[in-house]
BAFI-3210 file (N, C-alpha, C; in Angstrom, 3 decimals, decimal comma, padded with zeros to 6 digits):
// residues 235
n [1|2|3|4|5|6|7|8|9|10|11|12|13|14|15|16|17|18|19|20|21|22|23|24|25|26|27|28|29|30|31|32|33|34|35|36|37|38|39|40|41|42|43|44|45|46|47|48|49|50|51|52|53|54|55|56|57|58|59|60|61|62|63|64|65|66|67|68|69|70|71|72|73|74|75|76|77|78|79|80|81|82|83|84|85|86|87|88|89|90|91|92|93|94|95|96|97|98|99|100|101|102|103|104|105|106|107|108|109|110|111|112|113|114|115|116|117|118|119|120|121|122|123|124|125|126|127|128|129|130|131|132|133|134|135|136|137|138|139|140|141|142|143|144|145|146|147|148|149|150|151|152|153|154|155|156|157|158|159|160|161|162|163|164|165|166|167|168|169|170|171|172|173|174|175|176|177|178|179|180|181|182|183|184|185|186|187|188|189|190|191|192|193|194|195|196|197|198|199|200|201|202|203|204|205|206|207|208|209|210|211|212|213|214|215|216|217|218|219|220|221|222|223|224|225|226|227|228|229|230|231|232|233|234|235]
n.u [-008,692|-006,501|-004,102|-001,183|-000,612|-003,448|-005,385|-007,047|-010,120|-011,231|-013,155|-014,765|-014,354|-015,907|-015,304|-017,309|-017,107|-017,507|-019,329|-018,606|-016,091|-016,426|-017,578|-016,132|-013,831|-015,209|-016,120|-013,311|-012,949|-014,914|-014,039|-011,301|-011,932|-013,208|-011,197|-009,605|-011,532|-011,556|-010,141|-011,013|-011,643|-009,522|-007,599|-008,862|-008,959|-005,977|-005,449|-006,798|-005,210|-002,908|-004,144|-004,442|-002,071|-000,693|000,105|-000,476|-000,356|-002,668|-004,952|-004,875|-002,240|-000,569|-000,803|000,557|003,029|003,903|004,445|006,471|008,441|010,904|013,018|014,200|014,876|013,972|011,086|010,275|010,915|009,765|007,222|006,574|006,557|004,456|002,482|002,292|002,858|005,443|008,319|010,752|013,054|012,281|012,394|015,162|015,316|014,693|015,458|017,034|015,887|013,739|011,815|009,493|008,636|007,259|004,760|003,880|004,308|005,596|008,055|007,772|009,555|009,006|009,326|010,118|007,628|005,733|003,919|005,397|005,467|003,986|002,962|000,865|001,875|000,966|000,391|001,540|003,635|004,823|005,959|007,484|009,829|010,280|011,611|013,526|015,397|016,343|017,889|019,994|023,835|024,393|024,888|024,155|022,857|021,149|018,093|017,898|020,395|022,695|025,519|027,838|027,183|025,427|022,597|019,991|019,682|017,667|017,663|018,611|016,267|014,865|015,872|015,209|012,354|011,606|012,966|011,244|008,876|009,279|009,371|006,921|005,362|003,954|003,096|004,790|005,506|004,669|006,509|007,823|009,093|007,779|005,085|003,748|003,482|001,610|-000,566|-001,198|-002,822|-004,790|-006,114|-006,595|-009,118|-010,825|-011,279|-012,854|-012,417|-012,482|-011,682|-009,915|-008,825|-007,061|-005,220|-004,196|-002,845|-000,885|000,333|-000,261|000,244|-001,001|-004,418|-005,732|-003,599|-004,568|-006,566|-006,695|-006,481|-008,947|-010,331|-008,917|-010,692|-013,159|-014,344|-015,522|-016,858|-019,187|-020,294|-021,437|-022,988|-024,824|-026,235|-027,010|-028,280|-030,645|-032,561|-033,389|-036,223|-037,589|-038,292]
n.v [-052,491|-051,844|-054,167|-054,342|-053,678|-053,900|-052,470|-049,740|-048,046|-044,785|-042,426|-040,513|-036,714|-033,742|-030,997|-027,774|-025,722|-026,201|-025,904|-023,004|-022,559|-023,794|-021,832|-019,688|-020,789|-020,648|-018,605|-017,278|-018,720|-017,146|-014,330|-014,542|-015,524|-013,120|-011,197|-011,835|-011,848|-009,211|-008,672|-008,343|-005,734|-004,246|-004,650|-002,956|-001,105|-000,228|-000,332|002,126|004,127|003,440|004,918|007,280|008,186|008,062|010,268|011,519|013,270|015,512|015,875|018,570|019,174|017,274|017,601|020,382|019,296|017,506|019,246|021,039|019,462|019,212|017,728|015,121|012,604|012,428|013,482|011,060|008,864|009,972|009,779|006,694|005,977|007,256|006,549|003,763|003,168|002,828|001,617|003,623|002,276|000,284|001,515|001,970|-000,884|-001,190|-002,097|-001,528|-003,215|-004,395|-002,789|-003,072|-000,849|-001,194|-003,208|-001,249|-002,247|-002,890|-004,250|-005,029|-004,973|-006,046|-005,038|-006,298|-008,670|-007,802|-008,178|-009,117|-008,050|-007,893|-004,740|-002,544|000,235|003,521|006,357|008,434|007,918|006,057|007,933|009,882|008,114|007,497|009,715|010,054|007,725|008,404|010,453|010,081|009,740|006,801|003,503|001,722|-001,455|-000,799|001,197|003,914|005,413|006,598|009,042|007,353|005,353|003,068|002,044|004,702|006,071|005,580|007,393|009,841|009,954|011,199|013,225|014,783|014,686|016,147|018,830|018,975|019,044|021,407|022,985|023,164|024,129|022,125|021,141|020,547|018,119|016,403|016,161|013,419|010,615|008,272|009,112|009,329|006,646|006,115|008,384|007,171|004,770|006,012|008,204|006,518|004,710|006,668|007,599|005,638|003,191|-000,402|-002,571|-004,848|-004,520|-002,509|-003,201|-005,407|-003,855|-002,495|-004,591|-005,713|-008,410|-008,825|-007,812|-006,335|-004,109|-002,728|-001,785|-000,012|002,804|002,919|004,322|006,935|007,897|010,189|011,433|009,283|007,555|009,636|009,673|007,359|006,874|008,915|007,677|004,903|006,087|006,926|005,062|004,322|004,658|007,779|009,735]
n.w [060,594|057,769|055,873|055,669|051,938|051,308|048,864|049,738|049,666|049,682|050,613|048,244|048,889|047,748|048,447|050,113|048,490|046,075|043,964|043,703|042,810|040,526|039,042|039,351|037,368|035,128|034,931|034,916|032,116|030,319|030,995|029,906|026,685|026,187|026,564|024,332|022,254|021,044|018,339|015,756|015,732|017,042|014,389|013,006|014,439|014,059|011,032|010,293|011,850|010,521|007,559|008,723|008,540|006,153|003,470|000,595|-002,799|-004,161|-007,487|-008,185|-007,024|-008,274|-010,738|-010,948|-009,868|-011,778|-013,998|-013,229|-013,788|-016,308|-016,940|-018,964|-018,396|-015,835|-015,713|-017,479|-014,722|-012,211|-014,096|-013,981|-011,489|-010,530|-011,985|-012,056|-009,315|-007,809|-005,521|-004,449|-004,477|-006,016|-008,198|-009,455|-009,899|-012,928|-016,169|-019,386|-020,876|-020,086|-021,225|-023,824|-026,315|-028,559|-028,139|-025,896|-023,088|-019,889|-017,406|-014,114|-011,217|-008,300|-005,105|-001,006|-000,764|-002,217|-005,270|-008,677|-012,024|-015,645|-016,694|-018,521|-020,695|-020,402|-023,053|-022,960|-021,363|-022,490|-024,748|-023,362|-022,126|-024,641|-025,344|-023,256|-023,684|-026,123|-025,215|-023,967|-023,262|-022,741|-022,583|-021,098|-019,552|-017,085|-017,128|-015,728|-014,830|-012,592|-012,110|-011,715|-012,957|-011,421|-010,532|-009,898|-007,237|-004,239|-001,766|-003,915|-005,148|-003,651|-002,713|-005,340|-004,951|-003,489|-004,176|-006,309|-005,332|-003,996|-006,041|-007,530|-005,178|-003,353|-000,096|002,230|004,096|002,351|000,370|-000,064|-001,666|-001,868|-001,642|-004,195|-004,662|-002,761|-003,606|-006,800|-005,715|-004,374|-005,994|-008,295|-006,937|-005,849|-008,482|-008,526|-009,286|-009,109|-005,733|-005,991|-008,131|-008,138|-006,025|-007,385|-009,443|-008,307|-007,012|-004,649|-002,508|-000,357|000,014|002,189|003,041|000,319|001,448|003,083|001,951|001,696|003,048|002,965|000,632|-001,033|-003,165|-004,934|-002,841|-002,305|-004,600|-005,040|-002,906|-003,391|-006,061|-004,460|-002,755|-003,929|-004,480|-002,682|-000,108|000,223|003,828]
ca.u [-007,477|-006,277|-003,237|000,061|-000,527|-004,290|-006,161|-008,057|-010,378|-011,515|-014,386|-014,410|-015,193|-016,130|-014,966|-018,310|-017,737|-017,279|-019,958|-018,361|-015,135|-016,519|-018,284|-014,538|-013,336|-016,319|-016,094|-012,378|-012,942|-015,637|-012,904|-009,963|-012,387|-013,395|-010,059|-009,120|-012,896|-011,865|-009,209|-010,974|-011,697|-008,199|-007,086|-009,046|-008,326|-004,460|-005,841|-007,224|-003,866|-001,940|-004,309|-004,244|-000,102|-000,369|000,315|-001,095|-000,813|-004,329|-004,633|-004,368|-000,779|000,122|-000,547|001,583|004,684|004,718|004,641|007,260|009,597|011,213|014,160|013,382|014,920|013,133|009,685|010,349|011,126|008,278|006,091|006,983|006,691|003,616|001,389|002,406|003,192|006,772|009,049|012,411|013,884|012,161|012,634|016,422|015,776|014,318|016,585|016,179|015,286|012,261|010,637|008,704|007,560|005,940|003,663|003,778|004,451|007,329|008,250|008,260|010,234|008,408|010,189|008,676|006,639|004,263|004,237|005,780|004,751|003,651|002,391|000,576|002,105|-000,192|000,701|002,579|004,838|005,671|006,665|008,703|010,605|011,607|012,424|014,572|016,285|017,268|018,534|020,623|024,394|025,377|024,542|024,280|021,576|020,382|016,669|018,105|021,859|023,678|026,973|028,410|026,952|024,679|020,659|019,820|019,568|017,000|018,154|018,787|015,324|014,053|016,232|014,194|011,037|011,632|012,716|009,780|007,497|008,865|008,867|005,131|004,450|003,421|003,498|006,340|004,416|003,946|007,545|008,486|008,888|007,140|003,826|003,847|002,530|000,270|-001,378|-001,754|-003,814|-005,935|-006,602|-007,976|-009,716|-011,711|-011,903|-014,279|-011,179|-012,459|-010,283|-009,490|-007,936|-005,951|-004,740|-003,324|-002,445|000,028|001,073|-000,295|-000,451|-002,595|-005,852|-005,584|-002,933|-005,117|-008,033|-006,106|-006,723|-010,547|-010,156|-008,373|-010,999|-014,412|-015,432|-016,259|-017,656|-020,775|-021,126|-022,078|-023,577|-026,128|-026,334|-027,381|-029,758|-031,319|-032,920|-034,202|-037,230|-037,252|-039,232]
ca.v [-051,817|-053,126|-055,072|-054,027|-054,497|-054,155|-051,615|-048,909|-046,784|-043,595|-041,413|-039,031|-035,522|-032,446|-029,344|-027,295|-024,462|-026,814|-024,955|-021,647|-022,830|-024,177|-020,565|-019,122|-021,162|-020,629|-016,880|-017,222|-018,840|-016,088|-012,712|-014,729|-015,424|-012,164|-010,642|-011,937|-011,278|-007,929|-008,477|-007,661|-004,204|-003,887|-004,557|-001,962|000,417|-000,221|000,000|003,743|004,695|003,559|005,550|009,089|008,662|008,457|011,205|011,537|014,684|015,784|016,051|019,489|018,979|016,175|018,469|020,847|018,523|017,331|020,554|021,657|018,389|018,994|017,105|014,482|011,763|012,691|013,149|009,524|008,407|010,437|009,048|005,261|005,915|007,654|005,616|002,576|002,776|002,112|002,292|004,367|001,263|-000,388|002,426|001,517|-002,267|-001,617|-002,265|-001,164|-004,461|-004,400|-001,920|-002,982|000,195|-001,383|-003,714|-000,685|-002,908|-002,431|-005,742|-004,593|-005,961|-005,312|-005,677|-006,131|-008,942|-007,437|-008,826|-008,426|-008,532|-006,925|-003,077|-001,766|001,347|004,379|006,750|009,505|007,101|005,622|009,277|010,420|006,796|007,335|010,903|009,810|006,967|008,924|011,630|008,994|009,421|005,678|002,105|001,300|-001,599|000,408|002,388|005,339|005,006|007,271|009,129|006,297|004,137|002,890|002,359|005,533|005,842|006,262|009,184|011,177|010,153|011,737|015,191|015,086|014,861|017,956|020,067|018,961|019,335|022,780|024,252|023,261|024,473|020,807|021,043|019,599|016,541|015,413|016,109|012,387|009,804|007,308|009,470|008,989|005,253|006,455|009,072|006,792|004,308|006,522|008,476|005,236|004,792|008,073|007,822|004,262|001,447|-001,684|-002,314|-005,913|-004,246|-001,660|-004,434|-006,071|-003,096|-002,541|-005,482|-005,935|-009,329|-009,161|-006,862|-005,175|-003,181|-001,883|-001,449|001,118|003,542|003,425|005,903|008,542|008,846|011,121|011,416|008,189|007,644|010,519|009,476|006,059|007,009|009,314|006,703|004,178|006,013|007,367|003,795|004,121|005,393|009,163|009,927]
ca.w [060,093|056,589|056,052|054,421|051,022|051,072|048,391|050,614|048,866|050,325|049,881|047,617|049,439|047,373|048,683|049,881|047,650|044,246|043,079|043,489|042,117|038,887|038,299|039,134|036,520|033,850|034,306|034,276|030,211|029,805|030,481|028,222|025,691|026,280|026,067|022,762|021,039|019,862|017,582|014,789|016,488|016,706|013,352|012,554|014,505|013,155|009,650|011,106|011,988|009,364|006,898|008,926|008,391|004,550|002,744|-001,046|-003,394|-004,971|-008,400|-008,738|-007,049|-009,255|-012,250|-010,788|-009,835|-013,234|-014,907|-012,625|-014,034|-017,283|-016,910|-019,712|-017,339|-014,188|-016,021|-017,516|-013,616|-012,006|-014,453|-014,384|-010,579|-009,816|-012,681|-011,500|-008,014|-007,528|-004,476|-004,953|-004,941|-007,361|-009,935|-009,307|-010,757|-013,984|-017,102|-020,522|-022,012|-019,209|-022,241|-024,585|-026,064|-029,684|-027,219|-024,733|-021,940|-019,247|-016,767|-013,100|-010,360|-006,927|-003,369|000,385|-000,699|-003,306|-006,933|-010,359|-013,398|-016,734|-016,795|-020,095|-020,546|-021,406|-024,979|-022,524|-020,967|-023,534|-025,241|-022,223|-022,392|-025,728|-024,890|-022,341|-024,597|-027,148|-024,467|-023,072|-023,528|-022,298|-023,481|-019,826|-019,390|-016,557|-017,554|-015,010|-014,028|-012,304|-013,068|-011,892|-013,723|-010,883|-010,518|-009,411|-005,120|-002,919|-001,641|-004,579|-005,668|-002,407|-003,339|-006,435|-004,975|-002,386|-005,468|-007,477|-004,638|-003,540|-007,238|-007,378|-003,760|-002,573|000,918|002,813|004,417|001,125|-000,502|000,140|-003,370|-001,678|-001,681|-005,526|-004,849|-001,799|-004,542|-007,537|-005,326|-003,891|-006,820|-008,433|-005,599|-006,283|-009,950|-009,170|-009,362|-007,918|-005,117|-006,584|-009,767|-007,574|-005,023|-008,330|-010,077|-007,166|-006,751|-003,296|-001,983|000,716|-000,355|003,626|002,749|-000,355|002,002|004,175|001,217|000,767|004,138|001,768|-000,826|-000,531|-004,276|-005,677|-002,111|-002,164|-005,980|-005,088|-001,988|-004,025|-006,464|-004,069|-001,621|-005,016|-004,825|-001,148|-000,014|001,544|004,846]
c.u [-006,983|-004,657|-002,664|-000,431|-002,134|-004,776|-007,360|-008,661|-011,548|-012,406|-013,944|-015,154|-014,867|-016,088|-016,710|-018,582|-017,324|-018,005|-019,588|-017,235|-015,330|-016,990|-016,949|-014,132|-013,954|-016,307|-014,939|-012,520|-013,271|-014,723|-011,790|-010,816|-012,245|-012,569|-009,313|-010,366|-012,234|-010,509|-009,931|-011,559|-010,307|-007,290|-007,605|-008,997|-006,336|-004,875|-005,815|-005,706|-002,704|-002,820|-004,123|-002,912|000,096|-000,689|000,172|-000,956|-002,533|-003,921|-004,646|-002,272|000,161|000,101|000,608|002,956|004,687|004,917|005,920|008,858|009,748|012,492|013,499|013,519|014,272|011,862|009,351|010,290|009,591|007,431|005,776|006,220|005,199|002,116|001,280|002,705|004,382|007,487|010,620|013,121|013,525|012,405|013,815|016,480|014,775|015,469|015,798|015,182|014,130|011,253|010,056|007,860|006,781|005,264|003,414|003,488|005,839|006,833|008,328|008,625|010,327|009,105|009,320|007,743|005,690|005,248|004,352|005,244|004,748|002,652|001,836|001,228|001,571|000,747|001,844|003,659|005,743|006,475|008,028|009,892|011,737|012,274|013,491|015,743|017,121|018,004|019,939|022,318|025,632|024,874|024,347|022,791|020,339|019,453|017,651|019,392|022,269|024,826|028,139|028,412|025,910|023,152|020,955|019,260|017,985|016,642|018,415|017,423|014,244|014,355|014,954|013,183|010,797|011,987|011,933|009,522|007,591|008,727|007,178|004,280|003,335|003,759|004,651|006,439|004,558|005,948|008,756|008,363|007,972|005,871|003,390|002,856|001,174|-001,116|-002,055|-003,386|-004,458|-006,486|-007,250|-008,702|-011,042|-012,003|-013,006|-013,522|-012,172|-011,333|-009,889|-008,515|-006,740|-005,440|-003,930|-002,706|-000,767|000,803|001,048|-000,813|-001,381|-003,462|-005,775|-004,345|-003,331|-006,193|-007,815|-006,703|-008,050|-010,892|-010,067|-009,777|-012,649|-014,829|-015,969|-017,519|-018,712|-021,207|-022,116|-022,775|-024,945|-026,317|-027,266|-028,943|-030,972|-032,493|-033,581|-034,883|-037,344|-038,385|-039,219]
c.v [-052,558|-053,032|-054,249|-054,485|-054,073|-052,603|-051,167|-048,006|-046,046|-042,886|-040,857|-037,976|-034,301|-031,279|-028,945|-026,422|-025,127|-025,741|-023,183|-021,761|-023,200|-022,816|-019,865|-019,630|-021,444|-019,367|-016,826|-017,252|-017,529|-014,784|-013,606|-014,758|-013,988|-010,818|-010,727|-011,673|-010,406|-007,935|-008,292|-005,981|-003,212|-004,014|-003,023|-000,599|000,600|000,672|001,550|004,411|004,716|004,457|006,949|009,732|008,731|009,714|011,173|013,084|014,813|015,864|017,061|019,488|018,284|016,691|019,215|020,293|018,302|018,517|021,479|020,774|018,435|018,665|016,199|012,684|011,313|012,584|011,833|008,705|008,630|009,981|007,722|005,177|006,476|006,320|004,430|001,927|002,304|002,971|002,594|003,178|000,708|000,251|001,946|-000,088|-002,415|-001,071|-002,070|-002,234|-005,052|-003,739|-002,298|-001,869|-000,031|-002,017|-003,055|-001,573|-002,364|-003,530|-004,745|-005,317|-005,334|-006,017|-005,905|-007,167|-008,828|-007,779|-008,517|-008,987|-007,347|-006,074|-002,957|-000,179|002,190|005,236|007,887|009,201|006,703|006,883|009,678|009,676|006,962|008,828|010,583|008,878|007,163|010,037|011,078|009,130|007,836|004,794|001,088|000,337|-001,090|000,986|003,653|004,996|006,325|007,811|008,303|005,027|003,086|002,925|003,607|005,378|006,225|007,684|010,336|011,109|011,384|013,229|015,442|015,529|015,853|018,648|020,229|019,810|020,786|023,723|024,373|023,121|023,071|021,003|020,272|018,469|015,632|015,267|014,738|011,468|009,079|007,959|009,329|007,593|005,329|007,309|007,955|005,706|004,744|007,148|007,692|005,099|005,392|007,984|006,413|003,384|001,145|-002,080|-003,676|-005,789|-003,292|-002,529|-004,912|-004,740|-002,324|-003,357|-006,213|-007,620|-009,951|-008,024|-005,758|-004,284|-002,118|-001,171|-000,282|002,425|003,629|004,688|007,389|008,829|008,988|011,096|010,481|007,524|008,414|010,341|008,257|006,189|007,500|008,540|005,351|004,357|006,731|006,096|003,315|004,677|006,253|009,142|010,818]
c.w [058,851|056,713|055,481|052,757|050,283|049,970|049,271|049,663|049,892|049,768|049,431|048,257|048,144|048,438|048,647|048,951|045,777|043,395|042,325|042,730|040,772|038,245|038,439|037,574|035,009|033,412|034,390|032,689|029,852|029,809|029,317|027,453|025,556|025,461|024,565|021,530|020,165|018,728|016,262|014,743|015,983|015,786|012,755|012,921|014,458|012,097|009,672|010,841|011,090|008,067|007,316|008,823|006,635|003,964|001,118|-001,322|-004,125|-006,318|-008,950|-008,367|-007,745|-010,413|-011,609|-010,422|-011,520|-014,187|-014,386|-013,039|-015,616|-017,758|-018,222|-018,785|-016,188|-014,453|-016,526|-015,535|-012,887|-012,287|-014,266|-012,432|-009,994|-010,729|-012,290|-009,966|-007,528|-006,819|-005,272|-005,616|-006,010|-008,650|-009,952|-010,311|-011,988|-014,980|-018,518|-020,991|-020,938|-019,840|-023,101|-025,424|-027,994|-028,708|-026,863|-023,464|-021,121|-018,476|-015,421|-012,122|-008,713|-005,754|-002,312|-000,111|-002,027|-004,418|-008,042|-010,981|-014,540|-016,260|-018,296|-019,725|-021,095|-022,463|-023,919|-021,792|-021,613|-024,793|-024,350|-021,912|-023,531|-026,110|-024,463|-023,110|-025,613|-026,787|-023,831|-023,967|-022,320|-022,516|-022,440|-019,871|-018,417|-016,782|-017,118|-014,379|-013,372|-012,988|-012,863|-012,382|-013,063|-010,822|-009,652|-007,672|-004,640|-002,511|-002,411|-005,247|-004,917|-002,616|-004,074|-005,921|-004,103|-003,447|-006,418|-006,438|-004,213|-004,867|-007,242|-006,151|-003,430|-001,008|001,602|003,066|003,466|000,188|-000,371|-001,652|-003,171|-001,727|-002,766|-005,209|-004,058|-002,876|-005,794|-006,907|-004,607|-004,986|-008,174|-007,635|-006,688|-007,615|-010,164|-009,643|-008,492|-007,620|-005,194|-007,636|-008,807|-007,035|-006,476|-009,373|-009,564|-006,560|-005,231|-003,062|-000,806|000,831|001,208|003,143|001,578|000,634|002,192|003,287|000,920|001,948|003,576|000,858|-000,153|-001,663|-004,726|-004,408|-001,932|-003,704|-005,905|-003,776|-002,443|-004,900|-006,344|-002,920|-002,567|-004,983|-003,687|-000,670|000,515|002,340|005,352]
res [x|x|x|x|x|x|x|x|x|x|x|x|x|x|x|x|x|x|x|x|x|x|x|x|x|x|x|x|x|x|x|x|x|x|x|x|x|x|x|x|x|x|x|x|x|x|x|x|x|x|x|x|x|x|x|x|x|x|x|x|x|x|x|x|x|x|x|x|x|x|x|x|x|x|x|x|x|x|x|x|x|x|x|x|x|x|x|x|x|x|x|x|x|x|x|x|x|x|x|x|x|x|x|x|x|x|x|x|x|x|x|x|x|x|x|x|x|x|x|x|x|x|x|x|x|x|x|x|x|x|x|x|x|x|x|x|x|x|x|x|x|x|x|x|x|x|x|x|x|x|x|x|x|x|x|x|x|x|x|x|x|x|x|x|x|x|x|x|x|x|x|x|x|x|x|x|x|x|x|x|x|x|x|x|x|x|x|x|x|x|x|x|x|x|x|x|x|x|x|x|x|x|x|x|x|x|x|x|x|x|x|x|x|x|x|x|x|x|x|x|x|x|x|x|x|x|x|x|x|x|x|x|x|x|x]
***
């Protein structure tokens, strides 16, 4: 019998079913691993979902909205907005002295994240600009003020774009402002943008949010498709 005091040491017994318990706890790892594998599954089927919710006009509709806008204000707005991709809001924070129109440049000032910077502005922008500038009775630094003197809203951009969209029979779906930015980058897309130049053309800082859009486009996709299997052997 040992003493008060004394260090006893005791067998060690293993449990008979060790064996079964360590394969419990091996194919436990194996389902969590398991369970978390597919996340890049499931990004993409996000990605999926967030492209079958965007809404883009075609470019026969985009001829017809603008032909349907002869405000000289609104076709300045419209334009600034669909060429370049800009949310309601952001049309709201550009100021005259954001123009440049000997360089043809304009400064843009992107929200949410995505990044500003200098725009080249193409020859019909820069027309409709100085349309609008010399249409302009107020000295307001403002680009687009209100009659109060305010960046123009949100919401009255959104009017706009339901009375464009229903003069030039745009479907309804589509008669939002924000589809303006959804359209320009898809319709690069399709015209054969690399989606490195769109991603920055947009201001997007993380390239997945350009991706979402290579879903939308079908022509530049069967050009480069015939293109490429032009180059592969038929059987």
């Amino acid at each position: 019998m040992p003493y008060i005091g004394q260090k006893v040491c005791l067998p060690i017994c293993y449990p008979h079913n060790m064996p079964a318990v360590a394969a419990k706890k091996k194919s436990a790892k194996i389902n969590k691993s398991s369970t978390t594998a597919p996340k890049l599954s499931e990004r993409q089927a996000t990605r999926a979902r967030r492209s079958e919710t965007i809404k883009f006009v075609t470019l026969d509709e985009t001829r017809r909205l603008f032909a349907a806008i002869t405000d000289k204000r609104d076709k300045a707005i419209f334009l600034l907005a669909y060429r370049h991709g800009l949310r309601a809001s952001e049309i709201g924070l550009l100021r005259v002295n954001d123009l440049d129109l000997k360089r043809l440049r304009v400064m843009l000032h992107r929200l949410k994240g995505s990044l500003s910077g200098e725009h080249p502005l193409q020859a019909d922008e820069a027309r409709a600009l100085k349309a609008w500038l010399k249409s302009r009775d107020t000295d307001s630094p403002i680009l687009f003020p209100s009659r109060r003197s305010l960046p123009i809203s949100r919401q009255m951009l959104d009017v706009l774009m339901k009375w464009y969209g229903e003069e030039a029979a745009i479907p309804k779906d589509k008669r939002h402002f924000h589809v303006l930015k959804h359209s320009i980058a898809t319709h690069l897309l399709d015209a054969g943008a690399e989606l490195r130049f769109v991603q920055d053309w947009l201001g997007h800082s993380n390239i997945q949010n350009t991706v979402i859009y290579t879903a939308l486009v079908s022509t530049s996709r069967e050009a480069k498709a015939r293109q490429y299997f032009l180059k592969l052997p038929r059987f």
